[in-house]
C-alpha positions as a LaTeX table, in Angstrom:
\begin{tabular}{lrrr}
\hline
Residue & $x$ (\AA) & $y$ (\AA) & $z$ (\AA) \\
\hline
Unk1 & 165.80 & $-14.54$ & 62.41 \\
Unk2 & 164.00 & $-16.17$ & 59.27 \\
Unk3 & 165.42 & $-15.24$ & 55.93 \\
Unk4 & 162.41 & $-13.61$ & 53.81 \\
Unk5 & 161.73 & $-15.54$ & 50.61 \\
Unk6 & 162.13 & $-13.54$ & 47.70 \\
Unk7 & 158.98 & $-12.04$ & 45.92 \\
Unk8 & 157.79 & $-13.74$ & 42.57 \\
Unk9 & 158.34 & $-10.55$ & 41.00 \\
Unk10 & 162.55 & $-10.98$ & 41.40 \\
Unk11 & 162.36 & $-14.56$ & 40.75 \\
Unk12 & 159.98 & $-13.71$ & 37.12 \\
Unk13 & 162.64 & $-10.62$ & 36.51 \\
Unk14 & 165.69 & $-13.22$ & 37.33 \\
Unk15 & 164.15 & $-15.63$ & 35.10 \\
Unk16 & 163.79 & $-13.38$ & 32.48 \\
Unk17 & 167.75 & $-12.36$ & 32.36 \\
Unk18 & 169.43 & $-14.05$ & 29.62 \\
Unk19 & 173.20 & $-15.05$ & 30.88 \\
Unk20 & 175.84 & $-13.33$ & 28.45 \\
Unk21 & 177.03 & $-17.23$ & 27.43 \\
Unk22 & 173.47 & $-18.22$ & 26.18 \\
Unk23 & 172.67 & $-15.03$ & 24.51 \\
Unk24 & 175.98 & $-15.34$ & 22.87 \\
Unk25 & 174.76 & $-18.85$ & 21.91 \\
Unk26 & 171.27 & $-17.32$ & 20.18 \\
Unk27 & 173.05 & $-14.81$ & 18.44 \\
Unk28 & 175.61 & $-17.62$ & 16.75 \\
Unk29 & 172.53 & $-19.97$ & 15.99 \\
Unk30 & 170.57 & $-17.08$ & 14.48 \\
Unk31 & 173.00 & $-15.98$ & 12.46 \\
Unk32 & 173.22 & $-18.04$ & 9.44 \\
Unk33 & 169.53 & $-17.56$ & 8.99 \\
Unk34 & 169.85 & $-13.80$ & 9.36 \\
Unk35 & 172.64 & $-13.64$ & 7.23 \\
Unk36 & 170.41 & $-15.83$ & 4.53 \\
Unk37 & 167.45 & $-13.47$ & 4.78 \\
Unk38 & 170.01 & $-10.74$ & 4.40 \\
Unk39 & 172.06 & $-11.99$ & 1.48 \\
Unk40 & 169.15 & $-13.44$ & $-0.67$ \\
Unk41 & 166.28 & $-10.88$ & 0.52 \\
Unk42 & 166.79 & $-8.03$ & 2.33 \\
Unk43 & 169.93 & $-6.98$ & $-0.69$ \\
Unk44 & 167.90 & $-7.93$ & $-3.73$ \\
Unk45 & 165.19 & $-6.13$ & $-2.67$ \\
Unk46 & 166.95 & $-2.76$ & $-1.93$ \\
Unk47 & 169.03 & $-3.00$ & $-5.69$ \\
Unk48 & 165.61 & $-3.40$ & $-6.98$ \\
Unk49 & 164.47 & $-0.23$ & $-5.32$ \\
Unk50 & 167.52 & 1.37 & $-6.59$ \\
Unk51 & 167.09 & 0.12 & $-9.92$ \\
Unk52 & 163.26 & 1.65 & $-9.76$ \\
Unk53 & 164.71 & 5.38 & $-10.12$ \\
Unk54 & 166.87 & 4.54 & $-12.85$ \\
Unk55 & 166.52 & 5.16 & $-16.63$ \\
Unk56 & 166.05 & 3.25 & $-19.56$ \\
Unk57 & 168.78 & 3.84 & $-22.23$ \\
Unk58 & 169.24 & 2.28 & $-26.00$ \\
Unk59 & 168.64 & $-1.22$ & $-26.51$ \\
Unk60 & 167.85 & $-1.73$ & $-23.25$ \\
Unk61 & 170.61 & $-0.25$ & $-21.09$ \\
Unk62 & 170.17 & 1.03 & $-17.53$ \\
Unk63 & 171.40 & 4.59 & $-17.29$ \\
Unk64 & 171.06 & 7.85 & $-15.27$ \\
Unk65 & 169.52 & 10.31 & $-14.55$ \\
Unk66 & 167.43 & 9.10 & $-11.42$ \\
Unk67 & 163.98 & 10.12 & $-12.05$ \\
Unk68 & 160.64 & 9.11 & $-10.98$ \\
Unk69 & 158.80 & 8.49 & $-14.21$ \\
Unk70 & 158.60 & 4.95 & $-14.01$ \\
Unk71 & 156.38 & 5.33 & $-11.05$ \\
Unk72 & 154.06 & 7.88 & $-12.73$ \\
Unk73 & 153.96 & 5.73 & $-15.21$ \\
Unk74 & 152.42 & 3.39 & $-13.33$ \\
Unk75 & 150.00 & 5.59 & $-11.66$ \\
Unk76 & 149.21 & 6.48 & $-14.94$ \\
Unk77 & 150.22 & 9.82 & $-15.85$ \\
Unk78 & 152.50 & 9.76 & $-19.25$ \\
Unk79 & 152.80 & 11.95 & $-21.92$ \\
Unk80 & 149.35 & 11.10 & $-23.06$ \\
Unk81 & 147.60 & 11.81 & $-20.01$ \\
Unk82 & 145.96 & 10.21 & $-17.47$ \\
Unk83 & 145.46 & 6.06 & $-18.74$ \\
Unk84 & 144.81 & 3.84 & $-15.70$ \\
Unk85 & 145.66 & 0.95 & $-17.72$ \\
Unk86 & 148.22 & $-0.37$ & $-15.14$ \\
Unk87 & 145.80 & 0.49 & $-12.06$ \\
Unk88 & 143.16 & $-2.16$ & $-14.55$ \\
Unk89 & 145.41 & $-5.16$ & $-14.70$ \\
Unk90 & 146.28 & $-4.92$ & $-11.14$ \\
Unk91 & 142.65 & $-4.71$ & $-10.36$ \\
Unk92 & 142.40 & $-7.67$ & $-12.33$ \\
Unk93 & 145.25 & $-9.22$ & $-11.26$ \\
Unk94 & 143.98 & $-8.99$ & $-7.29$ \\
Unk95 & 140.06 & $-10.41$ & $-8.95$ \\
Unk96 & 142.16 & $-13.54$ & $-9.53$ \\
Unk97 & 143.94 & $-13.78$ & $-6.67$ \\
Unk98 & 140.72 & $-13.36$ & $-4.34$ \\
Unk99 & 139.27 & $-15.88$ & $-6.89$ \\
Unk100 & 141.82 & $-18.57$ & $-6.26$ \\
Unk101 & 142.11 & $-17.85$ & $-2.51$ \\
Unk102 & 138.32 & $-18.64$ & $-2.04$ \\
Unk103 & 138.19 & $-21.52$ & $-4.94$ \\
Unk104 & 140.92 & $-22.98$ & $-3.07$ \\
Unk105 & 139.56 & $-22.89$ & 0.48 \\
Unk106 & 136.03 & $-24.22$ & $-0.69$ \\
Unk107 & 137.56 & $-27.83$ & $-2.09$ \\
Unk108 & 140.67 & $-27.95$ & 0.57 \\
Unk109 & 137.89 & $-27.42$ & 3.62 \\
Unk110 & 136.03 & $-30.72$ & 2.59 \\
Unk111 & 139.34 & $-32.56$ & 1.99 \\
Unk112 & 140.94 & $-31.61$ & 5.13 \\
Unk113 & 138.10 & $-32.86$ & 7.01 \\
Unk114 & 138.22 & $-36.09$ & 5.10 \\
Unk115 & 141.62 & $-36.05$ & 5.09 \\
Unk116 & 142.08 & $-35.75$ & 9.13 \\
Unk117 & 139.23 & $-38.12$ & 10.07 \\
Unk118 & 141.13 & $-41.16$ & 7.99 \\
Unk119 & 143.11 & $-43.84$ & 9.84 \\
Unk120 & 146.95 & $-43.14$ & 9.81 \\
Unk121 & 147.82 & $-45.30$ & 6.59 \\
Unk122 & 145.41 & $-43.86$ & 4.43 \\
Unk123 & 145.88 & $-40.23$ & 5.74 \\
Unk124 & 149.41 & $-40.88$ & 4.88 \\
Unk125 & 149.10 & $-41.52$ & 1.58 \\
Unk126 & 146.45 & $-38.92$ & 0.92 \\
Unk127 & 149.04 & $-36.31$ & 2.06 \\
Unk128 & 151.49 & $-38.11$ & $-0.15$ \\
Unk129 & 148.74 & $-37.42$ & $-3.42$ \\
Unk130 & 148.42 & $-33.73$ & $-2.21$ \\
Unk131 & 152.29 & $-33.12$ & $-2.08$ \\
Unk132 & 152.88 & $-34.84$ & $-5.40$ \\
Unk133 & 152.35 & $-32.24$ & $-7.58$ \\
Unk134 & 155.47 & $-30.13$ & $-5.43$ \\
Unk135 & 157.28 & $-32.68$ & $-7.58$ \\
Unk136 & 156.35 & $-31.62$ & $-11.35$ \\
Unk137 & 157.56 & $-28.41$ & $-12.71$ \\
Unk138 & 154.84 & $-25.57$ & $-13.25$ \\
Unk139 & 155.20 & $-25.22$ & $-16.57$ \\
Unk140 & 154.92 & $-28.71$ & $-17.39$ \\
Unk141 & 151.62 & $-29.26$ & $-15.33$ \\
Unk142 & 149.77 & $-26.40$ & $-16.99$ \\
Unk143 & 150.77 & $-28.07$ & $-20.27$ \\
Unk144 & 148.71 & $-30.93$ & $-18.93$ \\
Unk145 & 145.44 & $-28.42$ & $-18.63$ \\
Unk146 & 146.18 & $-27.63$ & $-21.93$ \\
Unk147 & 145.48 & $-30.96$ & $-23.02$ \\
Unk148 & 142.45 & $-31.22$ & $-20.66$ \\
Unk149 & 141.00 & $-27.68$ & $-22.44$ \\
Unk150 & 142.15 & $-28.52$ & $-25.52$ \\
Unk151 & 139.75 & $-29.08$ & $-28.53$ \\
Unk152 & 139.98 & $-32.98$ & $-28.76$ \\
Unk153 & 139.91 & $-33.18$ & $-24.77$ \\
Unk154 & 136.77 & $-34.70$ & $-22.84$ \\
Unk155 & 135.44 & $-31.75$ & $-21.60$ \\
Unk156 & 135.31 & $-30.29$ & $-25.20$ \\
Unk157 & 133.30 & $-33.44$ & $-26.27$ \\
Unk158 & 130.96 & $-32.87$ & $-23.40$ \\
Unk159 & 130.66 & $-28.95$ & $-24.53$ \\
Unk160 & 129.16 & $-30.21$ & $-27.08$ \\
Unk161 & 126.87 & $-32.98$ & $-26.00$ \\
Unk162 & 125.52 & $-30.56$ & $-23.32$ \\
Unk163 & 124.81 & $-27.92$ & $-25.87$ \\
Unk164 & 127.31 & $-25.25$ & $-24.53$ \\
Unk165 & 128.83 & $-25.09$ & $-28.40$ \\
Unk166 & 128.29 & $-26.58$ & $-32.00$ \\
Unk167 & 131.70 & $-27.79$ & $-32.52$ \\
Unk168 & 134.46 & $-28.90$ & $-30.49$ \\
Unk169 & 136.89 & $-26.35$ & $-29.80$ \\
Unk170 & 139.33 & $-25.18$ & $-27.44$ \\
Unk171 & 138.15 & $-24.02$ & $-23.52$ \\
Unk172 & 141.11 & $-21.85$ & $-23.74$ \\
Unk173 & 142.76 & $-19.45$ & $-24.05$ \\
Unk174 & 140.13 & $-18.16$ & $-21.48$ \\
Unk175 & 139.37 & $-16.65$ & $-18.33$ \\
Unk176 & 137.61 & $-19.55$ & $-16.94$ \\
Unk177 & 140.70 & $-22.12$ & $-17.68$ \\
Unk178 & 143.11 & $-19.40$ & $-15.91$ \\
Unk179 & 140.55 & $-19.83$ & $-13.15$ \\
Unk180 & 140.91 & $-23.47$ & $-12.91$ \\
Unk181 & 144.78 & $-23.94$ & $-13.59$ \\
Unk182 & 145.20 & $-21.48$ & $-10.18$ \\
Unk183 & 142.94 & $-23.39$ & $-8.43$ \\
Unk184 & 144.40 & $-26.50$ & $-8.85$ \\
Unk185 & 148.18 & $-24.87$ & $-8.33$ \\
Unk186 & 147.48 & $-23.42$ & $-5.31$ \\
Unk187 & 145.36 & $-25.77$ & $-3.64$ \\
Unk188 & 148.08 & $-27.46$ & $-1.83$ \\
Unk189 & 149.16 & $-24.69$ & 0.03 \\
Unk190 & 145.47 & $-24.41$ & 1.26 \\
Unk191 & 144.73 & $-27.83$ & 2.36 \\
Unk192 & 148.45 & $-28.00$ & 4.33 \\
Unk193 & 147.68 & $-25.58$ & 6.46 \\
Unk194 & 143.77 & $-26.55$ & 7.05 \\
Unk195 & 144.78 & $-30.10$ & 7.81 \\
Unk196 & 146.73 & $-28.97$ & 10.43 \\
Unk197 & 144.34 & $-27.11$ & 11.98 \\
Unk198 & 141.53 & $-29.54$ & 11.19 \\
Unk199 & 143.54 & $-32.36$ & 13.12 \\
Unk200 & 143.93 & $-30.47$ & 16.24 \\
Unk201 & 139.97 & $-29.96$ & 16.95 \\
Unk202 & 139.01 & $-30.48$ & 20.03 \\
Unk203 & 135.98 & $-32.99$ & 19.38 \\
Unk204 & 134.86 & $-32.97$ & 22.35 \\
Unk205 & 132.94 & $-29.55$ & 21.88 \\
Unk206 & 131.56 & $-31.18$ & 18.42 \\
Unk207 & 130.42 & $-34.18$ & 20.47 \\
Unk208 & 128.55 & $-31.76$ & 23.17 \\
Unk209 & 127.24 & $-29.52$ & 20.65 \\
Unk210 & 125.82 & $-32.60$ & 18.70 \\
Unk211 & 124.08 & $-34.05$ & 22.54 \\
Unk212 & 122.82 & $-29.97$ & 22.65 \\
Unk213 & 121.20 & $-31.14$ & 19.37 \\
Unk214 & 122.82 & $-28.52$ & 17.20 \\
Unk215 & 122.19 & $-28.68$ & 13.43 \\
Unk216 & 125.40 & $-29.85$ & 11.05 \\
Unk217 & 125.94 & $-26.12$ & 10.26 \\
Unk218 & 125.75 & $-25.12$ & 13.52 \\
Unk219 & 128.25 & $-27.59$ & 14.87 \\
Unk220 & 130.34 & $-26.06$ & 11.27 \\
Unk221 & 129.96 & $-22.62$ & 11.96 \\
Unk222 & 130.05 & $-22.22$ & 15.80 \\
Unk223 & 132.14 & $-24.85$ & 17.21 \\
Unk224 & 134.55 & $-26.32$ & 13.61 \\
Unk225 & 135.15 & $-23.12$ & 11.66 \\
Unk226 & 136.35 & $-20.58$ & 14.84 \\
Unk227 & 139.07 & $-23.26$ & 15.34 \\
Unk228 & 140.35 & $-23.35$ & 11.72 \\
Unk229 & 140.94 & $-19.70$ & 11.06 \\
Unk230 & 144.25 & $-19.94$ & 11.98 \\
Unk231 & 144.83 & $-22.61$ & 9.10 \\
Unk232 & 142.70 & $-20.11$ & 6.50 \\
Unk233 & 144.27 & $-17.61$ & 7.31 \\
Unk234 & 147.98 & $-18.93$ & 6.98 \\
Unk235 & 146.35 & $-20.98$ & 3.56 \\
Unk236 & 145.05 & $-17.35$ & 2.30 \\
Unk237 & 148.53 & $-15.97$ & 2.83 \\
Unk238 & 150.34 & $-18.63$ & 0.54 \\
Unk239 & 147.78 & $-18.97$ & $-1.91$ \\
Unk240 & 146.90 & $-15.21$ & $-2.40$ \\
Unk241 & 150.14 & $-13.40$ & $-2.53$ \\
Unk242 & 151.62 & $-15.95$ & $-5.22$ \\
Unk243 & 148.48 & $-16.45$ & $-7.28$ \\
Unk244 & 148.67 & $-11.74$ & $-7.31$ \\
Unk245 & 152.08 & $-12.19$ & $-8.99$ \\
Unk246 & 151.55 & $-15.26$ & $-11.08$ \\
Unk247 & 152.38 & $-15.21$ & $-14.69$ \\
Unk248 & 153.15 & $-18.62$ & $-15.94$ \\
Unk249 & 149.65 & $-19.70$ & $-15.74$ \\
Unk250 & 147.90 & $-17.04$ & $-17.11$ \\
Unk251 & 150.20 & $-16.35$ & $-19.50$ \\
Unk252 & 149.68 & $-20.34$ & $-20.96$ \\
Unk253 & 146.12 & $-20.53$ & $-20.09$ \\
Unk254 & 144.93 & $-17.22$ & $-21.19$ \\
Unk255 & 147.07 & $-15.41$ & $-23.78$ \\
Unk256 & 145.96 & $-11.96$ & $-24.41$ \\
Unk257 & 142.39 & $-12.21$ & $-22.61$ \\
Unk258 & 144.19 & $-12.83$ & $-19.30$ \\
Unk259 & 147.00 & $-10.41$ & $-18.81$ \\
Unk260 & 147.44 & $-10.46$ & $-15.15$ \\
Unk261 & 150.78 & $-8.02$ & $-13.70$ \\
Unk262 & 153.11 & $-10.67$ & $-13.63$ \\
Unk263 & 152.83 & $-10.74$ & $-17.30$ \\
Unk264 & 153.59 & $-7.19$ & $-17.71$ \\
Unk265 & 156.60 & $-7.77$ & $-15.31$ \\
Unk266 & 157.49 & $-10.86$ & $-16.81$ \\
Unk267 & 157.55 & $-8.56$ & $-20.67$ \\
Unk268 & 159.75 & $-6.23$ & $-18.81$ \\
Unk269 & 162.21 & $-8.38$ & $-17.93$ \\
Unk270 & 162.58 & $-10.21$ & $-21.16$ \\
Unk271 & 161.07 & $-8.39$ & $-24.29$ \\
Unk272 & 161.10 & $-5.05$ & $-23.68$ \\
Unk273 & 164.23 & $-4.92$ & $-21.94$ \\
Unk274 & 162.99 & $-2.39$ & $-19.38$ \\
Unk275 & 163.98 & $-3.23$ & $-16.30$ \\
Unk276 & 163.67 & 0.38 & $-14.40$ \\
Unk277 & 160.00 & 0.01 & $-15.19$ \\
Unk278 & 160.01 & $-3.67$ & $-13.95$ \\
Unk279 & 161.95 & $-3.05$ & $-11.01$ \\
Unk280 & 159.06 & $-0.19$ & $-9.96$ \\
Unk281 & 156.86 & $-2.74$ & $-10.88$ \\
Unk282 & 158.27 & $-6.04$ & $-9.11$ \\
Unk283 & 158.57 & $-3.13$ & $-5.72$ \\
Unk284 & 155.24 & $-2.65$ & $-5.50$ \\
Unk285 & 153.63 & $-5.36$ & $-6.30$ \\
\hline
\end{tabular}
């Protein structure tokens, strides 16, 4: 009598059993990691909740009673009323960010196509030019766009010779140089993740769109673009959750006409010595 094979159905299930040895295995190679996310996330985020419902005491000092004011404050309701002043600079604060996002992915597009399409030494070093800045601290490179924007700089001098003012002078502190020092921050972490998606197209379905005689934009929009949402996306992630909470740069480049809510976290943290308030703050955001 012939033995009956077994069904693919028992062979998928058995496949899908983990022996107790290998799971054991997972569990011990997973576990640093977990225990990092744990120790250096997961914990400072729930004393920062905690800290949220706390009270601000005399020169500064964290102190009961657990109370809820420093969210209403940021709603806006205080002892003065209603004053949506918070709900403003995070309004504000997500303009920017939606700025820089799309800023970013309109240069890094063009230079991940240019990039991807080099031969391998040259691609090489072009990566190398876009990771270089990874290298300088923040602070110091929007120093540098200081001295771009500053009043002796070139552009001033053009300013002038185009008309746009009388005298040279200073392009910030100002909206527009907040503008460009995100821009240029962020763009690396929009053409990574584009290159990577730009080098895996399939050109084959550019070449057969082109013999269909489809137009450049059609080629870009139909057959390119579909393929490199996965590298926007991921790009839009890392440029527009940092540039929401960024303070250095706004805080150098635009003073008081740029107050963005990193700023106001960033003053409760250090000057006003309120950190309840920042805590509810830093939670939310």
């Amino acid at each position: 009598m012939r033995d009956r094979a077994p069904s693919p159905l028992l062979i998928r299930a058995g496949e899908m059993l983990t022996p107790p040895g290998e799971l054991g295995r997972s569990l011990l190679l997973a576990g640093p990691g977990m225990l990092w996310v744990t120790t250096l996330l997961l914990l400072p985020s729930l004393i920062l909740f905690l800290y949220s419902f706390l009270s601000r005491g005399d020169f500064g000092r964290i102190q009961l009673p657990l109370t809820l004011d420093n969210y209403l404050r940021i709603l806006g309701y205080g002892p003065l009323g209603w004053t949506p002043v918070y709900w403003q600079i995070m309004g504000r604060s997500l303009v920017v960010a939606v700025i820089t996002t799309l800023g970013s992915a309109l240069l890094a597009y063009p230079l991940s196509f240019y990039i991807a399409t080099q031969n391998e030494r040259t691609r090489n070093l072009l990566l190398t030019l876009v990771v270089i800045p990874f290298w300088t601290n923040l602070v110091i490179r929007t120093y540098a766009w200081m001295l771009i924007l500053g009043p002796d700089s070139l552009l001033a001098w053009i300013a002038v010779q185009l008309g746009f003012s009388s005298e040279q002078v200073a392009l910030y502190p100002s909206s527009l140089a907040v503008y460009l020092g995100m821009i240029y921050t962020f763009l690396p972490y929009m053409v990574l993740p584009l290159y990577t998606s730009v080098e895996r197209l399939d050109w084959t379905l550019v070449e057969a769109a082109q013999d269909l005689y489809a137009n450049q934009w059609q080629v870009f929009w139909r057959i390119m673009f579909p393929q490199t949402v996965p590298g926007l996306v991921a790009g839009a992630i890392l440029v527009g959750i940092p540039a929401f909470g960024m303070f250095v740069v706004s805080d150098l480049l635009g003073g008081s006409k740029a107050i963005l809510i990193g700023n106001v976290i960033q003053q409760q943290f250090g000057a006003s010595l309120d950190y309840p308030f920042g805590a509810a703050l830093s939670f939310l955001v």
